[in-house]
Every structure is written in structure tokens, then in C-alpha cells.
Legacy VTK file of the C-alpha trace (Angstrom):
# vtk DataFile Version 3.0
C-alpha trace
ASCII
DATASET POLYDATA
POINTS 112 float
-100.600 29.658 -65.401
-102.481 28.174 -62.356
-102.025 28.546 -58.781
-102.052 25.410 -57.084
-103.863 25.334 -53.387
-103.529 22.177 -51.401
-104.486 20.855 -47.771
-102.611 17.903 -46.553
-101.730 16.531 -43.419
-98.842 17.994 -41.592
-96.655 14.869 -41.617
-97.060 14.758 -45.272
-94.950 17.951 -45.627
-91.507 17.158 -46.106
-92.080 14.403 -48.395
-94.430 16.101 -50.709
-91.891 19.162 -50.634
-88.615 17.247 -51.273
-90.851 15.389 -54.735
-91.971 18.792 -55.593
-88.288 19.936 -55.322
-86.866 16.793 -57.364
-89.584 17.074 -60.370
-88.380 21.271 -60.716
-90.951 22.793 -58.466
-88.858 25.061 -56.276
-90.954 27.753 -54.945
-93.430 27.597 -52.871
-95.635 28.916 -50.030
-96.106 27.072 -46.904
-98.874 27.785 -43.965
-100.030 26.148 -40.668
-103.427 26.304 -41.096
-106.416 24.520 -39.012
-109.555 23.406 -40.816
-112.486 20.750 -40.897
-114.113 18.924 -43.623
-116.901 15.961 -43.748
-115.064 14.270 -40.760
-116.191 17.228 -38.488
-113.335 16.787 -36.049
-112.002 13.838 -33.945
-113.342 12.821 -30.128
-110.423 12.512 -27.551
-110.319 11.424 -24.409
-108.781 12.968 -21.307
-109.038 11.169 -17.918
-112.765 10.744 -18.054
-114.303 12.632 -20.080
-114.077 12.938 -24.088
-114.073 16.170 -25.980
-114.466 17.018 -29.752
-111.600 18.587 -31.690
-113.701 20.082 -34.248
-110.564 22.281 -35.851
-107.406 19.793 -37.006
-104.576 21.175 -37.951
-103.071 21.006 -41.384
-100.869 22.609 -43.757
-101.547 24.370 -46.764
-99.051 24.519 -49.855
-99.806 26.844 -52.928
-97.647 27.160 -56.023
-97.873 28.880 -59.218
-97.182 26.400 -62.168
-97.540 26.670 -66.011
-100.582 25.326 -67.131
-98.596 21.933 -68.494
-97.582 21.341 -65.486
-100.717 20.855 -63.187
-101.228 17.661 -63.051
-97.392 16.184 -62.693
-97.746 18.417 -59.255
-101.766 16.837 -58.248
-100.151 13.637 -58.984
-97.309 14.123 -56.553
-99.409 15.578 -54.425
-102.178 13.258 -54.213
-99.633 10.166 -54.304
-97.618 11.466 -51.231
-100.331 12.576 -49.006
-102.858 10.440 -49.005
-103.190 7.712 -46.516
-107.099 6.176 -47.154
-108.509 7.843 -44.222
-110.363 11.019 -43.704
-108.390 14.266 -43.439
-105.692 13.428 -46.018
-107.436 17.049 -47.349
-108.139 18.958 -51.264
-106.381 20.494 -53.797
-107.643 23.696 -55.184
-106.693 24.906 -58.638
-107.173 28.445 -59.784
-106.039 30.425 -62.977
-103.456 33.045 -62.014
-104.014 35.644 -64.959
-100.101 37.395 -64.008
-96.858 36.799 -62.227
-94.642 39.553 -61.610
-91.063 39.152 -59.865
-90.369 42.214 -58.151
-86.637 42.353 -58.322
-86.541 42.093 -61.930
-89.964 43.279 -63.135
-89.851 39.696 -65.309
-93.386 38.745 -66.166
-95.037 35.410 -66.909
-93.859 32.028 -66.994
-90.108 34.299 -66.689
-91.113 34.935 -63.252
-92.100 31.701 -61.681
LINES 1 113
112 0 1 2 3 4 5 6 7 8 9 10 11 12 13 14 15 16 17 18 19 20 21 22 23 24 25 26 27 28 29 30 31 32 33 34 35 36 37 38 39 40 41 42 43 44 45 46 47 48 49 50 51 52 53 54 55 56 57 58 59 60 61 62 63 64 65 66 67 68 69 70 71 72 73 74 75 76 77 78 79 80 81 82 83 84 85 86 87 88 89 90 91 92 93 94 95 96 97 98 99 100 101 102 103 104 105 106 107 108 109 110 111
């Protein structure tokens, strides 16, 4: 099993969710998060002066998939959310070594 980590933009959310749902992929784990990468922020400009935003906001999704199943969610992923600019954001993948669901003590791919 792997867990699945990604960093999109927030307006990407809704779409990539509703694929996710339609291909199986049910549960998830949402978070606002804020972050930077190699764009370092944006510059905005308010009355006369600019200012640098050096922390965007973005969302994170993770998910716990069987190992099959990886890159049919990366694909989704990366086809929904990106745009061609800077800050469409990364996709982690980690091995998960065990899932447990509390409420019935199921183990392994049972309890995804």
C-alpha cells in the first residue's frame, strides 16, 4: 500500500475529488495548507506600493491506495490540476507498511 501526498491549487479541488470519487477512490483527507516552492511567492500591488506573498495557499490531499493503483490516481491528479504555470504543486508517494480500521479491527487492503 502507498499513501498518496499531493499539493494542488485550491480551485483544483472539487474536480480532482469528484475523478477520484468516479475511478473508486472514496476516502480521503483534505487540508488548507500554505506553502512555497521555486516560485518563492507572488508580488501584489496595493495602492502604491507592492508587497511579496511569499506563503500561497494550497490544499493538500493524501490517500492510502493499493500499490496497483498509484498511478491511475497521479494520473488523475496530475491531469486535473495542472494548468502550465508555477504553483500547480507535487505529489508525494510513501509506502504505508499497515492500515487498521478502528471500528472493525480489519487490516490491510480490507481497511482502505
Amino acid at each position: 500500500m502507498k499513501k498518496i501526498e499531493a499539493i494542488i491549487r485550491p480551485e483544483k479541488l472539487s474536480e480532482i475529488k469528484a475523478a477520484l470519487a468516479t475511478a473508486g477512490f472514496i476516502g480521503l483527507t483534505i487540508y488548507d495548507v500554505k506553502g512555497r516552492g521555486r516560485q518563492k511567492g507572488i508580488v501584489l500591488s496595493y495602492r502604491t506600493s507592492e508587497y511579496r506573498v511569499d506563503l500561497l495557499p494550497k490544499t493538500k490531499i493524501e490517500l492510502i491506495v493499493n500499490d496497483e493503483d498509484v498511478e491511475k490516481v497521479v494520473d488523475i491528479i496530475c491531469d486535473l490540476g495542472k494548468t502550465g504555470n508555477m504553483g500547480d504543486g507535487k505529489i508525494f508517494i510513501l509506502p504505508v507498511e499497515e492500515v487498521i480500521r478502528v471500528r472493525t479491527h480489519e487490516r490491510g487492503k480490507d481497511a482502505i
